[in-house]
SEKE-741968 format. One record per residue (C-alpha): x, y, z; residue in three letters. Coordinates in steps of 0.001 Angstrom, whole numbers, plus 524288, in hexadecimal, padded with zeros to 5 digits. Layout:
XYZala/...
This chain:
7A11A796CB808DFunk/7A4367A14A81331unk/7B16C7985A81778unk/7B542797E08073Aunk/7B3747A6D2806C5unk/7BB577AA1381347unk/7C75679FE380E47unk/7C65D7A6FD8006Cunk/7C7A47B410804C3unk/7D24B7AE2981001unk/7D84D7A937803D7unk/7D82E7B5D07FB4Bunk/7DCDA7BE2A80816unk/7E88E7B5708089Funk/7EDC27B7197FBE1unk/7EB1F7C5927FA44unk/7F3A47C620806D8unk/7FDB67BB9480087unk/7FDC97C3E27F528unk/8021A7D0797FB03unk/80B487CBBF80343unk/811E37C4EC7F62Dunk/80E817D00B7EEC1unk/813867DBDD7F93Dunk/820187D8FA80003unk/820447E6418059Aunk/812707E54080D84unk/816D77F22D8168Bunk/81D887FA2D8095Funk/810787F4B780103unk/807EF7F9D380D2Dunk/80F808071A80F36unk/80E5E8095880038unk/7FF868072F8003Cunk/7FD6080F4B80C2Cunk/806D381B24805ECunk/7FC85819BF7F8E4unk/7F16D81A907FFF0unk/7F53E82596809CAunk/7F98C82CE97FC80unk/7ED1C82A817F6ACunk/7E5C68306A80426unk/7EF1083CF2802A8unk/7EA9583F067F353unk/7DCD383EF17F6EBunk/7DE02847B1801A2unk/7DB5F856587FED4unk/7E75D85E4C7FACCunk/7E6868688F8047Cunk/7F03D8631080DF7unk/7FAC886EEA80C71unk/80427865E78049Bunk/8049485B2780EF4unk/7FB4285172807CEunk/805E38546F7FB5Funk/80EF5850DE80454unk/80A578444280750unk/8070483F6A7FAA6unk/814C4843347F71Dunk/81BD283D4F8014Funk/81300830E0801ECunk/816EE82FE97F252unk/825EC830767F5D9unk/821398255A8017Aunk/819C681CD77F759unk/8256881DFC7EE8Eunk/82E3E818FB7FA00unk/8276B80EC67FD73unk/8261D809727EF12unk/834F2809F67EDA0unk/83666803647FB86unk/82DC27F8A27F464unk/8353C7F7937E83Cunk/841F97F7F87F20Dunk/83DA57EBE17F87Dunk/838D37E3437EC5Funk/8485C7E56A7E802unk/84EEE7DE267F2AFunk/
């Protein structure tokens, strides 16, 4: 039973990694564009009292995220 479970979840590993690679082209744009949302979503819970700077961040990590999106879009055109 053990041998069945470990082949199953082999199995299931394998084509969640088939699928992304089918289904994300881009692994390093797809990456950069997670890590960008996530380090935005750090900054907007942070408190505000950073004398603009944490603004500043969000903002420029928005103009990034766009960036990277139209890199994205860039590539699926060629």
């Amino acid at each position: 039973m053990r041998k069945l479970q470990v082949s199953l979840l082999a199995l299931l590993l394998g084509l969640a990694f088939a699928g992304r690679a089918v289904a994300q082209p881009q692994p390093h744009m797809t990456a950069a564009l997670s890590s960008l949302e996530t380090a935005k979503a750090e900054l907007e819970k942070a408190n505000a009292d950073k004398g603009g700077h944490r603004a500043k961040a969000i903002e420029l990590i928005n103009s990034a995220i766009e960036e990277v999106r139209k890199g994205i879009e860039f590539a699926k055109k060629k």
